[in-house]
C-alpha positions in Angstrom: 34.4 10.8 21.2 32.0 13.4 22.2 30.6 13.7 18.6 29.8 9.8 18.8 28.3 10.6 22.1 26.1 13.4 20.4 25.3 11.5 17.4 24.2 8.4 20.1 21.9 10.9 22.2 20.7 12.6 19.8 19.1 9.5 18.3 18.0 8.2 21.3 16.0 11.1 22.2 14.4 11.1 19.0 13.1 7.1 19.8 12.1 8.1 23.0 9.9 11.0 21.2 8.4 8.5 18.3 7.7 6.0 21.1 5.7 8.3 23.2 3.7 9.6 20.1 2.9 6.0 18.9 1.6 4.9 22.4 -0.3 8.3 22.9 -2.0 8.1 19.6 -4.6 5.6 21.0 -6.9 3.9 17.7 -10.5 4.4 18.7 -13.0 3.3 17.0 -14.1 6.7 15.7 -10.8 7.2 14.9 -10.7 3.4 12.9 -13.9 4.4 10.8 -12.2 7.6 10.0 -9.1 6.0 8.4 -10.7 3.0 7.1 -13.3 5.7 5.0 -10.2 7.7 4.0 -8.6 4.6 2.7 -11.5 3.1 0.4 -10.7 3.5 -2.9 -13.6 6.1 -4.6 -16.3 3.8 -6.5 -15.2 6.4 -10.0 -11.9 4.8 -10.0 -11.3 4.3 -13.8 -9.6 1.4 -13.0 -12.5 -0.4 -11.4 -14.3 0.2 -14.6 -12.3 -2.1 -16.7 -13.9 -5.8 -16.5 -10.7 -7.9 -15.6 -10.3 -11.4 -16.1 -8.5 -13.6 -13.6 -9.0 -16.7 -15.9 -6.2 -16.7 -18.3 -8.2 -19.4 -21.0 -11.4 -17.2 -21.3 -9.5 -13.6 -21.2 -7.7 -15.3 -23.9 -10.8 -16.2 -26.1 -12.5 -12.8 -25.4 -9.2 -11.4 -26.8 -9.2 -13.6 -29.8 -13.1 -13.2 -30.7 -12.6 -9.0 -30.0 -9.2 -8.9 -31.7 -7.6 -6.9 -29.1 -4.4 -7.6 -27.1 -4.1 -9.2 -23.2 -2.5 -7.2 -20.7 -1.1 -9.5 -18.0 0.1 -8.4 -14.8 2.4 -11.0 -13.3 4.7 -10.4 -10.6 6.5 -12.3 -7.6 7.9 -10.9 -4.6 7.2 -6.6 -3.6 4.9 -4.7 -5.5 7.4 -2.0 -4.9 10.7 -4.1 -5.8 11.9 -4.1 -2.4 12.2 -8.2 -2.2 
């Protein structure tokens, strides 16, 4: 009984503590530019270099005139599975 009791207060402190922290940590709009700088993706990325195709018919005739294969990325649900 007392371990359950532990186990319960325990947790309940640690929401109390996450709950103060999120409403303390106020989003201002210095702070806003900040993140939304840190989370651009850099310009160098290789992967903006490659010149994508979102129309399946003319990625398919560049492929067939170049001789080269077609990567497809299809997916439904999660990009990390967790559907």
């Amino acid at each position: 009984m007392a371990f359950r009791f532990l186990g319960f207060f325990v947790m309940l402190v640690s929401v109390i503590i996450a709950a103060q922290a999120a409403v303390s940590a106020e989003l201002t709009s210095e702070r806003f530019t900040q993140l939304h700088r840190e989370l651009q993706a850099d310009d160098a990325a290789l992967w903006r270099t490659i010149p994508w195709n979102t129309d399946l018919l003319v990625a398919r005739r560049k492929a067939g005139q170049q001789n080269r294969p077609i990567f497809i990325w299809a997916m439904d649900g999660h990009p990390l599975g967790c559907t």
